[in-house]
C-alpha positions in Angstrom: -33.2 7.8 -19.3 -32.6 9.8 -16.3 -35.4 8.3 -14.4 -35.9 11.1 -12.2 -36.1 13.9 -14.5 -39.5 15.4 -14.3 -39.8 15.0 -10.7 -41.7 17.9 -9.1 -39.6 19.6 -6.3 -41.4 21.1 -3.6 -39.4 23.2 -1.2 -41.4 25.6 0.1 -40.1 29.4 0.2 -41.3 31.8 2.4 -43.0 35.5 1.3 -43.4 38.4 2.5 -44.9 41.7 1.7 -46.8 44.5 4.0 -50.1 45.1 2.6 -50.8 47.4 5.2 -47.7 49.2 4.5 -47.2 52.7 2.7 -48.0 53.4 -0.8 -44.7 54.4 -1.8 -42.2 55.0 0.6 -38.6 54.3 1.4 -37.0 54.2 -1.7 -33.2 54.0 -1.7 -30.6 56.8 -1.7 -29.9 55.7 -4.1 -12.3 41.9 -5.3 -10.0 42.3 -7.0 -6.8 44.8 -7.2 -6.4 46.2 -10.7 -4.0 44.0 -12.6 -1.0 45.6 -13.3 2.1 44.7 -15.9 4.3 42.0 -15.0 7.4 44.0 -13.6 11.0 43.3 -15.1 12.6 40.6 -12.5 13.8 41.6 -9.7 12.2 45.0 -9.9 9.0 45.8 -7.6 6.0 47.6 -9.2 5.9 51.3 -8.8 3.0 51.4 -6.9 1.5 48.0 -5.2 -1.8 46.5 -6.1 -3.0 47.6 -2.5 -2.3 51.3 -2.8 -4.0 51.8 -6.3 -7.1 53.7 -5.9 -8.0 53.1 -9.4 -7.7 49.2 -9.0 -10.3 49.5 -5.5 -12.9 51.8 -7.2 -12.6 49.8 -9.6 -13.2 46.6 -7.7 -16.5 48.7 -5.5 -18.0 49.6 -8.5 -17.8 46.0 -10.1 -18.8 44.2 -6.2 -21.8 47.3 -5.7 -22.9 46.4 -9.4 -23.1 42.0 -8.8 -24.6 42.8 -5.3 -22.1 41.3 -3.3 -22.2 43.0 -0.5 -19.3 41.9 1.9 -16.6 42.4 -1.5 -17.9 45.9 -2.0 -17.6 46.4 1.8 -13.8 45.5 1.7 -13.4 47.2 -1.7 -15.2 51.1 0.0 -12.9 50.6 2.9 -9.8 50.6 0.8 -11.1 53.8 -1.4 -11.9 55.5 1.9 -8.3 55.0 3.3 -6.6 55.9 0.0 -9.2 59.1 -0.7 -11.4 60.3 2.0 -13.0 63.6 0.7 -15.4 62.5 -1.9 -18.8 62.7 0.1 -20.3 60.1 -2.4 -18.0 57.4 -1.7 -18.3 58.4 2.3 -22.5 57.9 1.2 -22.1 54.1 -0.5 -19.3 53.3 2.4 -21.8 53.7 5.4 -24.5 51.9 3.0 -22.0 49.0 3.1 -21.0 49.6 6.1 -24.3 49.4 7.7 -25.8 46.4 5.1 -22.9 44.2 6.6 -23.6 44.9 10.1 -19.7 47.4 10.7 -22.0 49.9 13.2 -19.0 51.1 14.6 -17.8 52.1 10.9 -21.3 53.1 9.4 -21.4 56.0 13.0 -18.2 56.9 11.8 -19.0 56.6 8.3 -22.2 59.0 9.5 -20.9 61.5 11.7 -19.1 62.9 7.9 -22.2 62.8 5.8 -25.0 65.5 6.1 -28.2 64.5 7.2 -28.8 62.3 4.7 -32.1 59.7 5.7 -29.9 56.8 6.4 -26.8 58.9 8.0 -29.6 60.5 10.6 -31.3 56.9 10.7 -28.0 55.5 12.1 -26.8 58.1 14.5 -30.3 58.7 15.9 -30.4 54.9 16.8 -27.2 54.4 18.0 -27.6 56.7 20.6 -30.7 54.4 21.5 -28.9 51.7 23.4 -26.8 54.4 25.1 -30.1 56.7 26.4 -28.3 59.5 25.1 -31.9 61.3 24.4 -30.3 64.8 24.2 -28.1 63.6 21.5 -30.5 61.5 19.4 -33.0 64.4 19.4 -29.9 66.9 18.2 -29.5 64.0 15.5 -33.1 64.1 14.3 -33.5 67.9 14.4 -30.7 68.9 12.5 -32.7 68.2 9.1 -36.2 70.0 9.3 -37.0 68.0 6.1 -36.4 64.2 7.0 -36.3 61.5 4.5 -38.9 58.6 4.5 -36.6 56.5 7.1 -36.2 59.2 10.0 -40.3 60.6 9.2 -41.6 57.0 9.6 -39.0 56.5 13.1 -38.6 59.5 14.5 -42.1 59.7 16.3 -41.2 55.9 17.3 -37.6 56.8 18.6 -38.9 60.6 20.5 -41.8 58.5 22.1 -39.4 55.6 23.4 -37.1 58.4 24.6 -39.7 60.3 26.3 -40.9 56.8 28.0 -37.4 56.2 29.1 -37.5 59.3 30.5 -40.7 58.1 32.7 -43.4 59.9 30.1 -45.4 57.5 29.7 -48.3 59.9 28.4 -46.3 62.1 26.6 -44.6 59.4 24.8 -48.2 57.8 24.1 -49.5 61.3 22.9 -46.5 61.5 20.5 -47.6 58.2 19.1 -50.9 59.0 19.2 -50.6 61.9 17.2 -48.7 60.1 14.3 -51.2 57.7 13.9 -53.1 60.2 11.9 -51.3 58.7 8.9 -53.6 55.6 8.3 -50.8 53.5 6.7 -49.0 53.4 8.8 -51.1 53.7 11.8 -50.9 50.0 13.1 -47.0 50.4 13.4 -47.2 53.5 15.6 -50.1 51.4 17.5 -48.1 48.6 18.6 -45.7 50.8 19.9 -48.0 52.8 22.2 -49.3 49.0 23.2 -45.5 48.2 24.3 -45.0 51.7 25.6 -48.4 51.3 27.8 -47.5 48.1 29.5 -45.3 50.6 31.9 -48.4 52.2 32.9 -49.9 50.1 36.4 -53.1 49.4 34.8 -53.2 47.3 31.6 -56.6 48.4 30.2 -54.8 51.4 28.2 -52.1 48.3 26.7 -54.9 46.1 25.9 -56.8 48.6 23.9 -53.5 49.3 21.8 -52.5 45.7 21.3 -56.0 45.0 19.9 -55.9 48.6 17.6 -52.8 47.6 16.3 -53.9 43.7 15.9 -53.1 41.2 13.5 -54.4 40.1 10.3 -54.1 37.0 8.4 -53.3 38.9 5.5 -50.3 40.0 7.3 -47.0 38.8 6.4 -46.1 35.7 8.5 -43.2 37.8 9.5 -45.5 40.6 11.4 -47.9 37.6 12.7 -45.4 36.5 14.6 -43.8 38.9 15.8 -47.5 40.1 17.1 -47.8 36.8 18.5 -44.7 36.6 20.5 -45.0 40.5 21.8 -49.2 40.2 22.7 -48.8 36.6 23.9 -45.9 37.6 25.8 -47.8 40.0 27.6 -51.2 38.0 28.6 -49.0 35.5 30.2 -47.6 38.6 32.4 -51.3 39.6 33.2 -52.1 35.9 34.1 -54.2 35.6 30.9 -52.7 32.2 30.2 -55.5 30.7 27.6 -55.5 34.6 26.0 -51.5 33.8 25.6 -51.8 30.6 23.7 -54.5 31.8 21.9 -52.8 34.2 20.4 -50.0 32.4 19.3 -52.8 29.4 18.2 -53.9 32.7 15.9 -50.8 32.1 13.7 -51.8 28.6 12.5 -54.9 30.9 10.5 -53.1 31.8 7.6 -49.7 29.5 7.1 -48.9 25.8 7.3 -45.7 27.1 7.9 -46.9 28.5 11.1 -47.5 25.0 12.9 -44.2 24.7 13.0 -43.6 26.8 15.7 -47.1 27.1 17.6 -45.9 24.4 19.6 -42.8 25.8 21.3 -44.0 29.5 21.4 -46.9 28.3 23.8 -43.9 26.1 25.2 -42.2 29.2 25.7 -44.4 31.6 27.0 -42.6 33.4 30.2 -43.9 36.8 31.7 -41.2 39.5 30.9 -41.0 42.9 31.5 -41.7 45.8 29.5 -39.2 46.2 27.0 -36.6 48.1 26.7 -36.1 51.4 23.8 -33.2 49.6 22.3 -36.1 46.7 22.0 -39.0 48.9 21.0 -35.9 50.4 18.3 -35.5 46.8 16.7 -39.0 45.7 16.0 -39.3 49.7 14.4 -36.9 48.6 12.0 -37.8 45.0 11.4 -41.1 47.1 10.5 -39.1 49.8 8.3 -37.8 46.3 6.8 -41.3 45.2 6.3 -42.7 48.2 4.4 -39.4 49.1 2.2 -39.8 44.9 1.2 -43.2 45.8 0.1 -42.2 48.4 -2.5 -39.3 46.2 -3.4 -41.6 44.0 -5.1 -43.7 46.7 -6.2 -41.1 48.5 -7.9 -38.1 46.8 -8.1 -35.7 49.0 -6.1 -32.3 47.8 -4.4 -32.7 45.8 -1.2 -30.3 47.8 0.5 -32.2 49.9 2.8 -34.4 46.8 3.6 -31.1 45.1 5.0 -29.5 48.3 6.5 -32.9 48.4 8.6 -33.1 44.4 9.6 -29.3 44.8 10.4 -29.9 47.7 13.0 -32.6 45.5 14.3 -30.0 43.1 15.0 -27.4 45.7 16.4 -30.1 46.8 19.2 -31.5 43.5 20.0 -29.3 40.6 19.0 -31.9 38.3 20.1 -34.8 39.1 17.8 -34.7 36.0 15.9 -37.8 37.2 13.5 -35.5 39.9 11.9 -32.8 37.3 11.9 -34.8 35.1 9.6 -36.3 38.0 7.9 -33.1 39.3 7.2 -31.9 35.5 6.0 -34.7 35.3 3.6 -33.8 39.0 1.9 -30.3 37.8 1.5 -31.4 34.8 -0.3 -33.8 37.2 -2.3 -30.5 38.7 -3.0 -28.8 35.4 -3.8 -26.4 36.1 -1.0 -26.6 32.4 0.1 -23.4 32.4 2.8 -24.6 35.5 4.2 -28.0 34.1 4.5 -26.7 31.1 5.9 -24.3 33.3 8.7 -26.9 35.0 9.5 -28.5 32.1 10.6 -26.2 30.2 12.5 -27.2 32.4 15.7 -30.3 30.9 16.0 -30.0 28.1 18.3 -31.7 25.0 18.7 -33.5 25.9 22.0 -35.2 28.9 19.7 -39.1 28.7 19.7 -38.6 29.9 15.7 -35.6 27.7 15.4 -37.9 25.3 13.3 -39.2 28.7 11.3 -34.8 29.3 11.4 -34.6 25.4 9.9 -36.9 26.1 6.8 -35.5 29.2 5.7 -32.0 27.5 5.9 -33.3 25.3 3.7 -34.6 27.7 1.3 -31.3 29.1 1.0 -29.1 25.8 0.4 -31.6 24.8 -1.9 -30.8 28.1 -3.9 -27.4 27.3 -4.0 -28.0 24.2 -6.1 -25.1 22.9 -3.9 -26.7 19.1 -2.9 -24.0 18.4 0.0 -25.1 21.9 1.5 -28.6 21.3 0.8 -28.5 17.8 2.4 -26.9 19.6 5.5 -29.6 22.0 5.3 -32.1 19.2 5.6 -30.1 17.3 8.2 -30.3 19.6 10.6 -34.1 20.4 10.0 -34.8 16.7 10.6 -32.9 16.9 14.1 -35.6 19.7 15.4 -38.8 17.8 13.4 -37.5 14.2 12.5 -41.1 13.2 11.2 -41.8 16.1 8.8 -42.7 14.9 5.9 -41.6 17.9 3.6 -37.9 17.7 5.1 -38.1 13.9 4.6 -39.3 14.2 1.1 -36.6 16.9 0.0 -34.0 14.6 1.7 -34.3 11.5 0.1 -34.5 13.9 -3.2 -31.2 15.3 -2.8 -29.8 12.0 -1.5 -30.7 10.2 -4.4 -29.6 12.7 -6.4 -25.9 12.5 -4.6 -25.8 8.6 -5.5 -27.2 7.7 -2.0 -30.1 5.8 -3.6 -30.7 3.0 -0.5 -30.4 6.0 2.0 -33.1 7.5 -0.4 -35.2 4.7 -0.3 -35.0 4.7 3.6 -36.4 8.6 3.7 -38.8 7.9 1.0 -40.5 5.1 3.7 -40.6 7.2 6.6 -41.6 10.0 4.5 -44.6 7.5 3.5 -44.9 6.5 7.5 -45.0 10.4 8.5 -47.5 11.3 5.8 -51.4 11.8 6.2 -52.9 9.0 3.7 -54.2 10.6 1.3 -53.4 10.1 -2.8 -52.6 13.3 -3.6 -49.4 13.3 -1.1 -48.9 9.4 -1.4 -48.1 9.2 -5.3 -45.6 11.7 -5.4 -43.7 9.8 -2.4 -44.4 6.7 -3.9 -43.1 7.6 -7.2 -39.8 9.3 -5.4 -39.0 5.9 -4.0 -39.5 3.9 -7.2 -37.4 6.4 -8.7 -34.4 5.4 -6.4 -35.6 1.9 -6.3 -34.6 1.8 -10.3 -31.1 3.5 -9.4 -30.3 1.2 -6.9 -31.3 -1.8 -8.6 -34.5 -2.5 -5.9 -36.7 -3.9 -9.0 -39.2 -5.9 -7.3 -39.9 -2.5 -5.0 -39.5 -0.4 -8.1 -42.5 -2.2 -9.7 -44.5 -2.6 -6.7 -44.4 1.3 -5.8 -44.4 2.0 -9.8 -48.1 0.2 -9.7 -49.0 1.4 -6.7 -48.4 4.8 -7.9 -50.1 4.4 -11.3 -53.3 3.4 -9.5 -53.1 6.5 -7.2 -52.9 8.8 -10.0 -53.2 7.2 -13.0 -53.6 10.7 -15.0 -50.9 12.4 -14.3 -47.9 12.7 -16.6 -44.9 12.5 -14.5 -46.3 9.0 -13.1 -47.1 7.5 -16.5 -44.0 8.8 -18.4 -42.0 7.7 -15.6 -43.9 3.9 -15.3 -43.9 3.6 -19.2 -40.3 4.7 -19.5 -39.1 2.1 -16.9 -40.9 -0.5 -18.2 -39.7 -0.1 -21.6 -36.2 0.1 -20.6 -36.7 -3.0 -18.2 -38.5 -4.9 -21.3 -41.9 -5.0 -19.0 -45.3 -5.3 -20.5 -43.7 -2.9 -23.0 -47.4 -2.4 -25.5 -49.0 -1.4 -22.4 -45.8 0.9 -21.8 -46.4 2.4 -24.9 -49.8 3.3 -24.2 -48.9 5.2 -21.2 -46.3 7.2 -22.4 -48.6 8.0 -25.6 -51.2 8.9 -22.9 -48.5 11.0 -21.1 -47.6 13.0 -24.6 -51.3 13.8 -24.9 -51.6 15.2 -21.4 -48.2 17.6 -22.1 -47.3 17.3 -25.7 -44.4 20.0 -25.0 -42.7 18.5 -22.4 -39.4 17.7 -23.8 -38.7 15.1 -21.7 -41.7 13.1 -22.3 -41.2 13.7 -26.1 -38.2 11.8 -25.6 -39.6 8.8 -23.5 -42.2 8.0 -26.1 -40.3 8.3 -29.2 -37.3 6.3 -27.5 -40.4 3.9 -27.0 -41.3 3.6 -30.4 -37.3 3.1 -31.5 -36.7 0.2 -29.2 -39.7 -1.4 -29.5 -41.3 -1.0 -32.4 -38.0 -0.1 -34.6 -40.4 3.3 -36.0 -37.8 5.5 -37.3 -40.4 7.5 -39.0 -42.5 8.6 -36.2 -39.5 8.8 -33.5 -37.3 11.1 -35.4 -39.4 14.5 -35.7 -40.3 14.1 -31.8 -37.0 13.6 -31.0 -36.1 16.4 -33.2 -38.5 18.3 -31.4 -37.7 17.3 -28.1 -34.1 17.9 -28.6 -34.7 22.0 -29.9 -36.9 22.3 -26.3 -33.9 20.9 -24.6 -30.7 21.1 -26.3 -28.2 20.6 -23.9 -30.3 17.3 -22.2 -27.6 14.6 -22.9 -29.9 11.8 -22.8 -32.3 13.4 -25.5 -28.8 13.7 -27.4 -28.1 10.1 -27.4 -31.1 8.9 -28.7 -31.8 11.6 -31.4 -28.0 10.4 -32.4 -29.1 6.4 -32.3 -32.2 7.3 -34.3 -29.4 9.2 -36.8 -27.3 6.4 -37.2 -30.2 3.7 -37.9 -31.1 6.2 -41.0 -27.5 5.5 -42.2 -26.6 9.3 -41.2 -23.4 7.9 -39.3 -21.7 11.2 -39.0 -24.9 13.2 -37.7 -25.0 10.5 -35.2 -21.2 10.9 -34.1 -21.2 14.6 -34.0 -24.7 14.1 -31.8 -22.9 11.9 -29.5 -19.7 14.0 -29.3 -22.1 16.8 -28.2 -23.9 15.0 -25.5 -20.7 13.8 -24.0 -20.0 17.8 -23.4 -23.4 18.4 -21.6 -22.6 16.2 -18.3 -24.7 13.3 -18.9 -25.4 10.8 -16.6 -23.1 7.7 -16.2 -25.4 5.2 -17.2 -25.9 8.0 -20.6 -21.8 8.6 -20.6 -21.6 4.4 -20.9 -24.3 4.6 -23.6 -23.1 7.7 -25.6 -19.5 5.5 -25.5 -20.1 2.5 -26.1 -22.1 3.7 -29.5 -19.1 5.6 -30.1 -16.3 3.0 -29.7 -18.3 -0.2 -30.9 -19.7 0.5 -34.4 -22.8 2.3 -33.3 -25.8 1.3 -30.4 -27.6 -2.2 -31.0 -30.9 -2.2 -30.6 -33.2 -5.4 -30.9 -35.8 -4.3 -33.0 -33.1 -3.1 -35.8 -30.7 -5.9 -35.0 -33.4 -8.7 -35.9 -34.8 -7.3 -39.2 -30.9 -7.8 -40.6 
């Protein structure tokens, strides 16, 4: 049996959503050359793969259509040079443009396109970082009817603009009088608080930082990025308890939170007011926020929720909440490598490089890729070497890879690093005898298999695992029977305790009669389980149903079974059948 099927996995994920955000709002607007004949020899296709605008829309329609982002990218940029007056390709090549982070090519991409909501989004803000106010306000007035991008921003953008300018009370009026809207009153809020800390009193930025606020029901992504910005600004007034106190706020709401508590108090420095390029980032890690909310909601396209988290980036680089934000939509998306670029900018020195770590994690662990997922882990150990969770998932994947002493290792410190409690020791405890078994460790594998049963002596996992082992290791096997019988009643449809119990009652008690509809059974919940094939087939061939059994065996050799199984399944094959005891001794 593969001893650690079953095993519950535990790799936490992160979610967001913006309760406070609007009702509906921000909906979307919205690699391969076509194969051609082989040519004659020696004579060169008529036109080349390269030029064929059939083959490239061909390509963007099929990349646009799977989501890959970066493919469709290349593929638009090929249509656009081989045809460059159809205004809807110009429309999904700035999309692409701008969800891969090309802002030179989504302006240009822009500058062609009427004033769409995400065309006017982008030029407006690229003129942010360049304080060219006449020309942003020329870009947000040539529409009189804005889209739900540029009528949530533009009061945001005109008020930074009018700051920049030096006024401050215009620019806090202008914010002022958007926050009519109640949802989303709390964005426009922070931003007077930001624009206010200009001012030379601080009363008029206190009383916007606590308006705008932060809620435990807030996504861990705003909580944070409240933290950072309000704590940020205490230490600046001297208010150093009021600074870590509001970064201790975030440990409220999220274990995931304690994390980095630590090194944002670490971190706490006394900055100046930001700047509009700044103030234009966290407005569209916001925008990135809201349009995630109705993503969930309704199930629209993630794109404008990365165009938005990608401008972020474009005005403030460092931001590392929109980087991780932006990380964890990819990984939404199943974009894993772009995910996983997207992080490799955070460094180690980070106060959210722990935060960065986790998410990293979430994505390699998407990828089902366990040498990935064991780098993942890797490097989270190097910035937390005693977190339990990281050890725990490591010694998982390790022992899946084969590494099953290096498994045992992580297991043990995993155990060290743990509070002791019984509800976190058994599944730690059973981990290790897991690998203990695979690496041949038996006097540790019944120790911790004990120990385990003792802990949590009602939960399936543990007594199909302990009755499974002992059966196959010929231990106390009546008692073994008992606790996988136990384990059946618990989950009578898990397929793979089906299969240890009735593989139970074939090896030790020889009971065909009972074993062969739960195996049956067990095999239809799982057909393509090798393991379940092989011992459906061994209870075939002891009813004298040879060929049933061969043909069983033959199939379970196609659905990658383990080596110990591929032996098994081969040697039954090659050698006349399997040879169990309890048929063997009634001949």
């Amino acid at each position: 049996m593969q001893i650690t099927r079953g095993w519950p996995r535990s790799i936490p994920v992160f979610s967001y959503s913006l309760r406070a955000g609007l009702s509906a709002v921000l909906l979307a607007g919205a690699l391969f050359p076509s194969a051609s004949a082989a040519p004659a020899p020696e004579v060169l296709p008529a036109i080349s793969p390269d030029k064929s605008l059939t083959g490239w829309l061909l390509a963007s329609s099929v990349m646009m259509q799977r989501g890959e982002i970066d493919a469709a990218h290349d593929a638009l940029s090929h249509v656009l040079a081989l045809s460059s007056r159809d205004l809807k390709l110009h429309e999904d090549g700035l999309r692409y443009a701008a969800m891969t982070g090309h802002e030179d090519e989504a302006v240009a991409l822009a500058k062609t396109l009427p004033a769409s909501d995400i065309a006017t989004l982008v030029l407006a803000q690229n003129a942010v970082p360049r304080k060219a106010w006449t020309e942003m306000r020329q870009t947000l007035s040539r529409n009189s009817h804005h889209g739900p991008l540029v009528s949530v921003s533009a009061p945001v953008l005109l008020a930074w603009a009018q700051a920049e300018e030096g006024h401050v009370d215009q620019a806090l009026s202008t914010l002022n009088a958007a926050a009519a809207f109640a949802p989303t009153r709390r964005l426009y809020q922070l931003h007077a608080a930001l624009i206010a800390e200009r001012l030379p009193t601080p009363h008029q930025a206190q009383s916007f930082y606590q308006k705008a606020g932060s809620s435990p029901d807030d996504p861990l992504t705003l909580q944070v990025l409240y933290a950072q910005l309000y704590g940020g600004w205490l230490e600046g007034q001297e208010q150093h308890p009021a600074a870590r106190d509001a970064i201790a706020a975030l440990g409220v709401s999220s274990p995931l939170a304690s994390m980095i508590i630590g090194p944002l108090q670490h971190n706490l420095r006394k900055r100046p007011p930001l700047s509009a390029a700044q103030g234009a980032a966290i407005l569209n890690l916001q925008l990135g926020l809201m349009i995630t909310d109705i993503i969930q909601q309704e199930g629209i396209p993630r794109d404008p929720a990365i165009i938005t988290l990608q401008q972020a980036l474009y005005l403030d680089p460092s931001l590392t909440v929109a980087r991780i934000f932006l990380a964890d939509t990819f990984r939404e998306g199943n974009q894993i490598p772009k995910g996983l670029d997207v992080l490799e900018h955070v460094s180690n020195t980070d106060p959210l490089a722990a935060l960065a770590a986790q998410e990293r994690v979430n994505l390699a662990s998407r990828s089902h890729d366990l040498p990935m997922q064991a780098d993942a882990l890797s490097r989270a150990l190097a910035l937390l070497p005693d977190n339990p969770e990281f050890l725990v998932q490591l010694a998982e994947v390790q022992n899946q890879m084969g590494h099953h002493a290096d498994a045992i290792t992580l297991y043990t410190k995993a155990l060290k690093a743990s509070p002791p409690r019984k509800e976190i020791a058994w599944p730690i405890l059973l981990g290790r005898a897991m690998a203990a078994q695979e690496n041949g460790n038996w006097a540790m594998m019944q120790d911790d298999m004990h120990h385990t049963l003792e802990l949590a002596p009602d939960q399936p996992e543990v007594l199909n695992f302990v009755g499974y082992a002992s059966i196959e290791h010929d231990l106390d096997q009546e008692h073994a029977l008992q606790l996988l019988k136990r384990a059946l009643e618990l989950q009578p449809n898990d397929p793979s305790i089906q299969d240890s119990y009735a593989w139970a009652l074939l090896k030790h008690k020889g009971d065909l009669k009972t074993a062969l509809p739960i195996l049956i059974q067990a095999a239809e919940h799982a057909s393509s389980d090798a393991e379940i094939g092989y011992h459906l087939g061994v209870a075939y061939w002891y009813l004298g149903r040879h060929t049933e059994a061969q043909d069983q065996w033959n199939q379970s050799l196609d659905d990658n079974p383990q080596p110990q199984d591929r032996t098994l399944i081969l040697n039954a094959l090659q050698q006349g059948g399997p040879h169990l005891k309890a048929f063997e001794q009634d001949k």
